[in-house]
DSSP file (Angstrom, degrees, kcal/mol; ACC not computed):
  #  RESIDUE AA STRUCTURE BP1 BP2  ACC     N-H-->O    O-->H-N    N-H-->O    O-->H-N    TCO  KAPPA ALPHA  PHI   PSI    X-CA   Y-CA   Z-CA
    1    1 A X              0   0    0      0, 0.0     2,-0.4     0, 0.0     0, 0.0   0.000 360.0 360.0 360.0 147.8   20.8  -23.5   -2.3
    2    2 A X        -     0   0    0      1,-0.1     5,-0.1     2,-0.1    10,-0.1  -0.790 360.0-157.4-117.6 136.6   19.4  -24.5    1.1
    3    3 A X        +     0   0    0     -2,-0.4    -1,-0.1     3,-0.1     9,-0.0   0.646  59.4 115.5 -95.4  -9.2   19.6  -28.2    2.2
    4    4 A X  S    S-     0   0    0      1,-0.1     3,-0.4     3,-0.1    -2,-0.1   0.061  71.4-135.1 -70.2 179.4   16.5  -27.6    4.8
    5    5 A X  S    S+     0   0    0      1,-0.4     2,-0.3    90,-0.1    -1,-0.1   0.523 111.2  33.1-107.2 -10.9   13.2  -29.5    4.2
    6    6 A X  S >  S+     0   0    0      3,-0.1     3,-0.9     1,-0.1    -1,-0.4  -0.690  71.2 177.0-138.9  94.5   11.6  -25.8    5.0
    7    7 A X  T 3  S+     0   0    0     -3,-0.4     3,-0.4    -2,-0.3    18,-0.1   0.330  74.7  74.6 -73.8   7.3   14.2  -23.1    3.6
    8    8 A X  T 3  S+     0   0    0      1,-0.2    17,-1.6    16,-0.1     2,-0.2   0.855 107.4  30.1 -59.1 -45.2   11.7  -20.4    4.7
    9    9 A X  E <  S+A   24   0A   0     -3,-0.9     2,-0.2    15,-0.2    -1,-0.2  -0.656 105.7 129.1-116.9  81.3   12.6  -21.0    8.2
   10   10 A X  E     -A   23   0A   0     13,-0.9    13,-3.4    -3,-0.4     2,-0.4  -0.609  54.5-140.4-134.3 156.5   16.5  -22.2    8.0
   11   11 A X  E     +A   22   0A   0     -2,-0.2    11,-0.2    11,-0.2    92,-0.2  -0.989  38.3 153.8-140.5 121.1   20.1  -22.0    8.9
   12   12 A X  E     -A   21   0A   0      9,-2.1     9,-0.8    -2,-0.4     2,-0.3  -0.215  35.0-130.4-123.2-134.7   22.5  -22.4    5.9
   13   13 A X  E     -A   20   0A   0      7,-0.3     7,-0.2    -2,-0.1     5,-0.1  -0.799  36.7-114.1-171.3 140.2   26.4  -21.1    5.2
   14   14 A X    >   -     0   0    0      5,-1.6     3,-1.3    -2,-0.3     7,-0.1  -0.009  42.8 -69.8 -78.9-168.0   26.8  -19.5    2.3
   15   15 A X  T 3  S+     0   0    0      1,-0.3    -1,-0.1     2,-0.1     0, 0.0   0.924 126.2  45.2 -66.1 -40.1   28.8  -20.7   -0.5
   16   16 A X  T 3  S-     0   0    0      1,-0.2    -1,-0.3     3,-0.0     0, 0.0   0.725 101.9-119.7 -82.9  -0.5   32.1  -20.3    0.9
   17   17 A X  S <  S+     0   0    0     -3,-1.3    -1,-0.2     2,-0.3    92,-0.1   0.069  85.4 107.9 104.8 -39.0   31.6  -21.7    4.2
   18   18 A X  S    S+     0   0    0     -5,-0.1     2,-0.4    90,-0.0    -3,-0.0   0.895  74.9  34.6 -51.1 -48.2   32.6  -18.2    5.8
   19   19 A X  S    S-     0   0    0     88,-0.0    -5,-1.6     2,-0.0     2,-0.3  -0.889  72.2-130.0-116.6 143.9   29.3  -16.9    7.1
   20   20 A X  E     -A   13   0A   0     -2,-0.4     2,-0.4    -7,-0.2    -7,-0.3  -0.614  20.1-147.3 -59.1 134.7   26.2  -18.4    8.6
   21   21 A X  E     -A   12   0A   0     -9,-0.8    -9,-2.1    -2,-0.3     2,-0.5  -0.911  13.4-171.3 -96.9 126.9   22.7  -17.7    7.5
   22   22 A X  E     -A   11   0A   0     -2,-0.4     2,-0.5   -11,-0.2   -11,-0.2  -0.942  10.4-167.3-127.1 133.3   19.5  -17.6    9.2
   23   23 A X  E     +A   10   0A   0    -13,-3.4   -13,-0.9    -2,-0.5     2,-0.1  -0.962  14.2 169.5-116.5 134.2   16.5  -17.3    7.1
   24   24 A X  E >   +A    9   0A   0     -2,-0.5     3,-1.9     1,-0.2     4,-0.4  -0.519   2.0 173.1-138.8  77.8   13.1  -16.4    8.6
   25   25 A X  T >> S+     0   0    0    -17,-1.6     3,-4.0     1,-0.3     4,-1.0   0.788  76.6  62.4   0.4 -82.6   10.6  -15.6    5.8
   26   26 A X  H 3> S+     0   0    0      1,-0.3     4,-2.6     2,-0.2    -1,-0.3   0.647  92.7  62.4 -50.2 -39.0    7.7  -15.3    8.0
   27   27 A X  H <4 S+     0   0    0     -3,-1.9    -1,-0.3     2,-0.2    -2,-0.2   0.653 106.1  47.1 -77.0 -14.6    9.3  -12.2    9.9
   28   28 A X  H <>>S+     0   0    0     -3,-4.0     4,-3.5    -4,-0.4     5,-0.6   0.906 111.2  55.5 -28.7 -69.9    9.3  -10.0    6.2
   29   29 A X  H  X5S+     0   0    0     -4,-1.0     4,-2.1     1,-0.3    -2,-0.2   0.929 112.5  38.6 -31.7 -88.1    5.6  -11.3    5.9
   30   30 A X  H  X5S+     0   0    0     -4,-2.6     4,-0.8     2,-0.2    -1,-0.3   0.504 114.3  53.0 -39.0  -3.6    4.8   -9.8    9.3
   31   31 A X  H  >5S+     0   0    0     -3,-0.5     4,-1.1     2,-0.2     5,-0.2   0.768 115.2  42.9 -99.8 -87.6    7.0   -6.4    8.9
   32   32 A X  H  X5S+     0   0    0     -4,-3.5     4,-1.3     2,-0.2    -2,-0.2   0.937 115.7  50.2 -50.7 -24.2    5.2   -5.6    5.5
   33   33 A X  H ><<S+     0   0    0     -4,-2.1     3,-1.3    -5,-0.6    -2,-0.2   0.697 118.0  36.7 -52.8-100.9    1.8   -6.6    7.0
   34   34 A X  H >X S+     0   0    0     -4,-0.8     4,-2.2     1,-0.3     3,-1.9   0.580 117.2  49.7 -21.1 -71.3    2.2   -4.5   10.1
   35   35 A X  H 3< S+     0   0    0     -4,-1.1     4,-0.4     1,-0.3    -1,-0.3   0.789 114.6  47.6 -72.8 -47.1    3.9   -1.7    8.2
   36   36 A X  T << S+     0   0    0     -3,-1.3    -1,-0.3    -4,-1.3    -2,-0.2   0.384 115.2  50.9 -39.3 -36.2    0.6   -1.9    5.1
   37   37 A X  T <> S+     0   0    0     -3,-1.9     4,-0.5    -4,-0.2     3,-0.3   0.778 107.0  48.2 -76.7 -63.6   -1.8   -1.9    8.1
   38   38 A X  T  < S+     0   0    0     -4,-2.2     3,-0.4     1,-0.2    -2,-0.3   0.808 114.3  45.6 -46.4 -33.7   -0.5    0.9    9.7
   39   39 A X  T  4 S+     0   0    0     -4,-0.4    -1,-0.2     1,-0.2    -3,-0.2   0.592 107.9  60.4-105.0  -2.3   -0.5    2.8    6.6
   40   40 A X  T  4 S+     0   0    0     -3,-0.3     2,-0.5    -5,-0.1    -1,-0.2   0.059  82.9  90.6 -85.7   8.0   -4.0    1.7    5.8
   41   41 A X  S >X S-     0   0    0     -4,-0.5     4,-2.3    -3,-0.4     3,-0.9  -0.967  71.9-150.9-115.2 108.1   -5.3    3.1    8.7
   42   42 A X  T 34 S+     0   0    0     -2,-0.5     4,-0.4     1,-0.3    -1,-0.1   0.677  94.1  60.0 -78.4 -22.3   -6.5    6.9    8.0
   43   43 A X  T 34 S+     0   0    0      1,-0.2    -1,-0.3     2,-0.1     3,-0.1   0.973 121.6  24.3 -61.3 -48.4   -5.7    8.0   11.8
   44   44 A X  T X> S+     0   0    0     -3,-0.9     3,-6.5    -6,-0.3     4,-1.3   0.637  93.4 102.8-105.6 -29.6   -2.1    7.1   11.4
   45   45 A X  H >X S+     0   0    0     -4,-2.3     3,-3.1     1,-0.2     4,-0.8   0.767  81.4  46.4 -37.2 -77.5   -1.5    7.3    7.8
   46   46 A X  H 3> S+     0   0    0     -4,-0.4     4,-1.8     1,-0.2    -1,-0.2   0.769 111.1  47.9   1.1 -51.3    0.2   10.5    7.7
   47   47 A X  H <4 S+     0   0    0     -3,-6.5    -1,-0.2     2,-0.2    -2,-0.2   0.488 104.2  61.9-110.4  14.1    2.6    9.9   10.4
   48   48 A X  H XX S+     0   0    0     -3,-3.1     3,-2.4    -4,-1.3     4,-2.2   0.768 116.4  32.5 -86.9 -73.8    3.5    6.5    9.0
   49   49 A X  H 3X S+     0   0    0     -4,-0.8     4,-2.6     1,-0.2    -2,-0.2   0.751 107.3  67.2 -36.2 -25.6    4.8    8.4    5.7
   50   50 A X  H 3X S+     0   0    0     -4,-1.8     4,-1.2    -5,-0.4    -1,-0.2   0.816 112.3  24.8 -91.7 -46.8    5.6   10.7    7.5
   51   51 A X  H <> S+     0   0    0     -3,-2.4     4,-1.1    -5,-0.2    -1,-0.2   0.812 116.1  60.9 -89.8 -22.9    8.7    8.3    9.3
   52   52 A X  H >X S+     0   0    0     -4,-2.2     3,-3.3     2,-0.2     4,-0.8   0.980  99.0  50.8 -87.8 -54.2    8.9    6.4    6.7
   53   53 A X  H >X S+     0   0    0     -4,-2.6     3,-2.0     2,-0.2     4,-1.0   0.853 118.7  49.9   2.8-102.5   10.1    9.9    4.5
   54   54 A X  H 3X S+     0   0    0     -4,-1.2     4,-2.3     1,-0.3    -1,-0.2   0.664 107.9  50.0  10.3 -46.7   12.7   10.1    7.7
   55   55 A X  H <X S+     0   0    0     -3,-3.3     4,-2.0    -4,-1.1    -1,-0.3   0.814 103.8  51.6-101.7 -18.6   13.7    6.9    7.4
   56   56 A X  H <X S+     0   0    0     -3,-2.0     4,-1.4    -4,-0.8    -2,-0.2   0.875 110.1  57.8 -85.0 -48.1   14.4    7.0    3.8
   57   57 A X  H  < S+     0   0    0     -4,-1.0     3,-0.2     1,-0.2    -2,-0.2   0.930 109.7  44.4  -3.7 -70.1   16.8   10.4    4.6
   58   58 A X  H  < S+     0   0    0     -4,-2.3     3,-0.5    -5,-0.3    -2,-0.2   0.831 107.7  51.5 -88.7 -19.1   18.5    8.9    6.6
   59   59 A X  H  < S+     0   0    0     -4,-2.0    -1,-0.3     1,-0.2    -3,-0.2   0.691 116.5  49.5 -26.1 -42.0   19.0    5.6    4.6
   60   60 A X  S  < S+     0   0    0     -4,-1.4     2,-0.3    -3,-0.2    -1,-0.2  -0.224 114.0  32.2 -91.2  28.1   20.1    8.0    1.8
   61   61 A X  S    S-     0   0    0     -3,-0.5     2,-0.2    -5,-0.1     0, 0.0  -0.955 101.1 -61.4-174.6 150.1   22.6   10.3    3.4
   62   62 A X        -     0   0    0     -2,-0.3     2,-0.4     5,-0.0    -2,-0.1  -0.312  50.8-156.5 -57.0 136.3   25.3    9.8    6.3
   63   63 A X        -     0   0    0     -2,-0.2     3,-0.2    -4,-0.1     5,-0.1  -0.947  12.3-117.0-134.7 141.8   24.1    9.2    8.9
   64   64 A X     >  -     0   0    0     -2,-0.4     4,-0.5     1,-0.2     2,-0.4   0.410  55.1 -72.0-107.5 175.7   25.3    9.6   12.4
   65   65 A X  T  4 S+     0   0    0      1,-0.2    -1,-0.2     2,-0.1     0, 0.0  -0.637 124.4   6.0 -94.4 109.0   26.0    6.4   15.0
   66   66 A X  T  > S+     0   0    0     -2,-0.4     4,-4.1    -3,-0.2    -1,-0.2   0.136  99.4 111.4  85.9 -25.5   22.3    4.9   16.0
   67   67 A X  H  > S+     0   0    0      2,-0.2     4,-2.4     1,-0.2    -2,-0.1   0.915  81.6  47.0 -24.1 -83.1   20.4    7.4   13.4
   68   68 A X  H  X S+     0   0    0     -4,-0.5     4,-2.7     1,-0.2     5,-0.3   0.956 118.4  40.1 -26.6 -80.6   19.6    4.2   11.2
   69   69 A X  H >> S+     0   0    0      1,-0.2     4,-1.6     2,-0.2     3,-0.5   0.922 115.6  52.0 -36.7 -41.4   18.3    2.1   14.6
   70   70 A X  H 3X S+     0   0    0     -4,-4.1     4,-1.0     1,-0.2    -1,-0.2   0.970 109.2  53.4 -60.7 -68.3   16.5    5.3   16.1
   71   71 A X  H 3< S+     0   0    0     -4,-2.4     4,-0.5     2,-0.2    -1,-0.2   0.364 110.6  40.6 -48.4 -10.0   14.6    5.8   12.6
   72   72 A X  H XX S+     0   0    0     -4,-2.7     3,-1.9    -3,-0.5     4,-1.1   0.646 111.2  55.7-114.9 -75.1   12.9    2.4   12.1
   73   73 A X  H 3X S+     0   0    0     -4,-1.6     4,-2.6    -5,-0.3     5,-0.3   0.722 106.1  52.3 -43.3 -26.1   12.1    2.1   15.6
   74   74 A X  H 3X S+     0   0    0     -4,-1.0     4,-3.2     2,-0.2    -1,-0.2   0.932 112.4  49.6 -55.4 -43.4   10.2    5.6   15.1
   75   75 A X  H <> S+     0   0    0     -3,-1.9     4,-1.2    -4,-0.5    -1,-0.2   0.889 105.9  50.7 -46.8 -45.2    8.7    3.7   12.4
   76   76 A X  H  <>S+     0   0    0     -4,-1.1     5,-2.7     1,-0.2    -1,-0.2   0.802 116.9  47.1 -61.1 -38.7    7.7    0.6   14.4
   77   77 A X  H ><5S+     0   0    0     -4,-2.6     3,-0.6    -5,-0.4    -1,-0.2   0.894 105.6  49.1 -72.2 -41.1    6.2    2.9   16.7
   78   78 A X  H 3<5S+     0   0    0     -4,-3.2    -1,-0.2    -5,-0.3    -2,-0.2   0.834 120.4  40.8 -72.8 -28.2    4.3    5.2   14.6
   79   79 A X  T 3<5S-     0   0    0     -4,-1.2    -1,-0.2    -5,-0.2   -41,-0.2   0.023 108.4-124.3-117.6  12.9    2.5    1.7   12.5
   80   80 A X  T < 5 -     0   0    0     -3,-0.6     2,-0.3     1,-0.2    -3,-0.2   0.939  44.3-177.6  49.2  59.5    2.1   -0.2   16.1
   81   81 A X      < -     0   0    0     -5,-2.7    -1,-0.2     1,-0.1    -2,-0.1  -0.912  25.9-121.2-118.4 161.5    3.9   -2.8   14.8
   82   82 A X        -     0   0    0     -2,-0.3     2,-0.3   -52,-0.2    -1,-0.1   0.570  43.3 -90.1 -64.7-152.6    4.7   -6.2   16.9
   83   83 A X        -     0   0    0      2,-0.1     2,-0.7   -52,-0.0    -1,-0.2  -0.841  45.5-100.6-115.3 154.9    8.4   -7.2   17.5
   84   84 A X  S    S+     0   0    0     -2,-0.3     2,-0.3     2,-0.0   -57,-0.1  -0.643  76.2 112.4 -83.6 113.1   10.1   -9.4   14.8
   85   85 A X        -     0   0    0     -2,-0.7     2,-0.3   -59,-0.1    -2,-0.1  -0.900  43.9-152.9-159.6 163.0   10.0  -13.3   16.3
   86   86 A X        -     0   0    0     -2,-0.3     2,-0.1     0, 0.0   -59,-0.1  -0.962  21.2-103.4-149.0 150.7    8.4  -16.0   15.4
   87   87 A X        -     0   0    0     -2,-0.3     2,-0.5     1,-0.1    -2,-0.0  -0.297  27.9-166.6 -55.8 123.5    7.2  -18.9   17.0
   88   88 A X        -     0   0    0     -2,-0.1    -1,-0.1     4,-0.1     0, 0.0  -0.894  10.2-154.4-138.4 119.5    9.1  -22.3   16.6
   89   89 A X    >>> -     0   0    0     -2,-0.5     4,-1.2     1,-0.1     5,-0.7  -0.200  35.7 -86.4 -98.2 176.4    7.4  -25.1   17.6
   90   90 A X  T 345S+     0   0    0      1,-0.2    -1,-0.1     2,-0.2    -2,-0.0   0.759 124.9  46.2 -57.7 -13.1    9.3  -28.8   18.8
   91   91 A X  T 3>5S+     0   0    0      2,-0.2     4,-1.1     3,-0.2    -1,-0.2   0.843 114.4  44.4 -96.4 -43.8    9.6  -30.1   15.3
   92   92 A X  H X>5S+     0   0    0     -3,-0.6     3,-1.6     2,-0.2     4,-0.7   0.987 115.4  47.5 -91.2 -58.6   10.9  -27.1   13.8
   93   93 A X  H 3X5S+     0   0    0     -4,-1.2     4,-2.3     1,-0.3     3,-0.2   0.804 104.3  56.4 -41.0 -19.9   13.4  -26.3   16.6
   94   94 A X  H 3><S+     0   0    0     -5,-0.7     4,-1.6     1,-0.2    -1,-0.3   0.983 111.5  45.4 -79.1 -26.1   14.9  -29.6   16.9
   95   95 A X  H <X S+     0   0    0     -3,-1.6     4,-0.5    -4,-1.1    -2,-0.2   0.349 112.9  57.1 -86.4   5.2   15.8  -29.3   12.6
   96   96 A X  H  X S+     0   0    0     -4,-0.7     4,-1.8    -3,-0.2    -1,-0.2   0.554 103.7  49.8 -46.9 -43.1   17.0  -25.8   13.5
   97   97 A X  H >X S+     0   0    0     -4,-2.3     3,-1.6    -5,-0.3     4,-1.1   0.992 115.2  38.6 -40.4 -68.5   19.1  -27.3   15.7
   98   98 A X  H >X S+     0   0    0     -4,-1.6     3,-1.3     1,-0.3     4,-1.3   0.973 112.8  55.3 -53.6 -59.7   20.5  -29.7   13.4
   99   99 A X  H 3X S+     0   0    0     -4,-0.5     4,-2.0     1,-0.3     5,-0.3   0.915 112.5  50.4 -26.9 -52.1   20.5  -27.3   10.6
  100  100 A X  H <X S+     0   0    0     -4,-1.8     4,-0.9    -3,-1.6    -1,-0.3   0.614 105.7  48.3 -88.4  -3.3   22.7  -25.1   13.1
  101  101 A X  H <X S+     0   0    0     -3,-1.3     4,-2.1    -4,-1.1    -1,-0.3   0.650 110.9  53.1 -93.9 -15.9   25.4  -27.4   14.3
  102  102 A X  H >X S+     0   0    0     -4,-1.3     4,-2.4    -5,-0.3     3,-2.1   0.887 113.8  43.3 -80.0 -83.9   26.1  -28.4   10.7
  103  103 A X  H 3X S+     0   0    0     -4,-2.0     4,-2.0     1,-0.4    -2,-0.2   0.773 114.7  50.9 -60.4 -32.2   26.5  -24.5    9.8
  104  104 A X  H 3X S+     0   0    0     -4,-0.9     4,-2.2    -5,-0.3    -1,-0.4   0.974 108.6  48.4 -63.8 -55.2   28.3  -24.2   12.7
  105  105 A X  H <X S+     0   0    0     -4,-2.1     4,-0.8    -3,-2.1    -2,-0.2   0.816 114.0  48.5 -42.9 -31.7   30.9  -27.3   12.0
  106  106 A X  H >X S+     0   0    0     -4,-2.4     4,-0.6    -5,-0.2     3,-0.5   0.933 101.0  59.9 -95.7 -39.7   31.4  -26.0    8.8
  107  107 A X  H 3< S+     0   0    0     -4,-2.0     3,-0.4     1,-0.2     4,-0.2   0.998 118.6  41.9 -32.0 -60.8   32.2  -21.7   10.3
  108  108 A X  H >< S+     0   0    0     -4,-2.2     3,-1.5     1,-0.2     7,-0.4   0.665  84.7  95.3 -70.8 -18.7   35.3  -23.8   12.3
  109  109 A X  H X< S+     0   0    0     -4,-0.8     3,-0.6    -3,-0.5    -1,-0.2   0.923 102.3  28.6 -28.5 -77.8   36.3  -26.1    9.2
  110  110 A X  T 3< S+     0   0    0     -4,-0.6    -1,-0.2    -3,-0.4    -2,-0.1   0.317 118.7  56.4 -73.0  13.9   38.9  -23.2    8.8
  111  111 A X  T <>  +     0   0    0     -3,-1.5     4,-0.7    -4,-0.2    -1,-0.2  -0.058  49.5 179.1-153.4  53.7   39.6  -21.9   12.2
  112  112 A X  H <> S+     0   0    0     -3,-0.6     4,-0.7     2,-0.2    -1,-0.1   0.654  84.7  56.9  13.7 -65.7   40.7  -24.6   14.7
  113  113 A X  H >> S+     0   0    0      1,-0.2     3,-2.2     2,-0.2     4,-0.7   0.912 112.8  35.4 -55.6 -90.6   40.9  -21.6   17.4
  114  114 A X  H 34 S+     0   0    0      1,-0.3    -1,-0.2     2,-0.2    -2,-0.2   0.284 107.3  63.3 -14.3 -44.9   37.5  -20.4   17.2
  115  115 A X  H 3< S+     0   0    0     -4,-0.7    -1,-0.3    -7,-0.4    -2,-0.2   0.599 105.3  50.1 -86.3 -49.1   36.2  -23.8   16.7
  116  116 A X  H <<        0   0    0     -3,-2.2    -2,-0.2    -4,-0.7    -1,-0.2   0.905 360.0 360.0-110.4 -60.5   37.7  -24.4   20.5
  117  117 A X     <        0   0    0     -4,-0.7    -1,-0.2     0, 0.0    -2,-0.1   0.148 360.0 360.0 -21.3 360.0   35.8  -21.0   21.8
């Protein structure tokens, strides 16, 4: 459960405290947009299935050292799609901060050393 006052765009720790989380809705949104556009588009359509078939290979099978990375950027390329960021304006970085120094305090709870790093 996420303590932000907007868990769309957040930094939590999961239950046990071990790992940080960063959640950024909005950058899904945009992906399937982009990818939906691209595939809506008759020039391209083809050679978006056509990586995304590729990309699902190589999801499904071993796959070699960079394989994975190579095969969604082919995707991103073939559907023109942006780069994942989004924009974070003074209100929402300063509670991203705070959000991240908590989730951070709480990563070091169990590891002094690190903590020091």
């Amino acid at each position: 459960m996420s303590e932000s006052t907007k868990p769309q765009l957040s930094f939590t720790t999961d239950s046990t405290w071990f790992h940080g989380r960063l959640r950024v809705d909005q950058i899904r949104t945009d992906t399937l947009v982009q990818l939906v556009a691209g595939w809506g588009d008759d020039d391209t359509r083809d050679d978006v299935i056509a990586t995304l078939d590729k990309l699902a290979a190589v999801v499904n099978s071993p796959r070699r050292e960079g394989e994975l990375d190579a095969a969604i950027e082919e995707v991103e390329g073939v559907a023109a799609m942006d780069t994942a960021q989004v924009e974070v304006d003074v209100r929402d970085g300063r509670r991203l901060g705070r959000e991240l120094a908590v989730v951070v305090g709480r990563l070091g709870r169990f590891n002094p050393v690190r903590r020091a790093s």
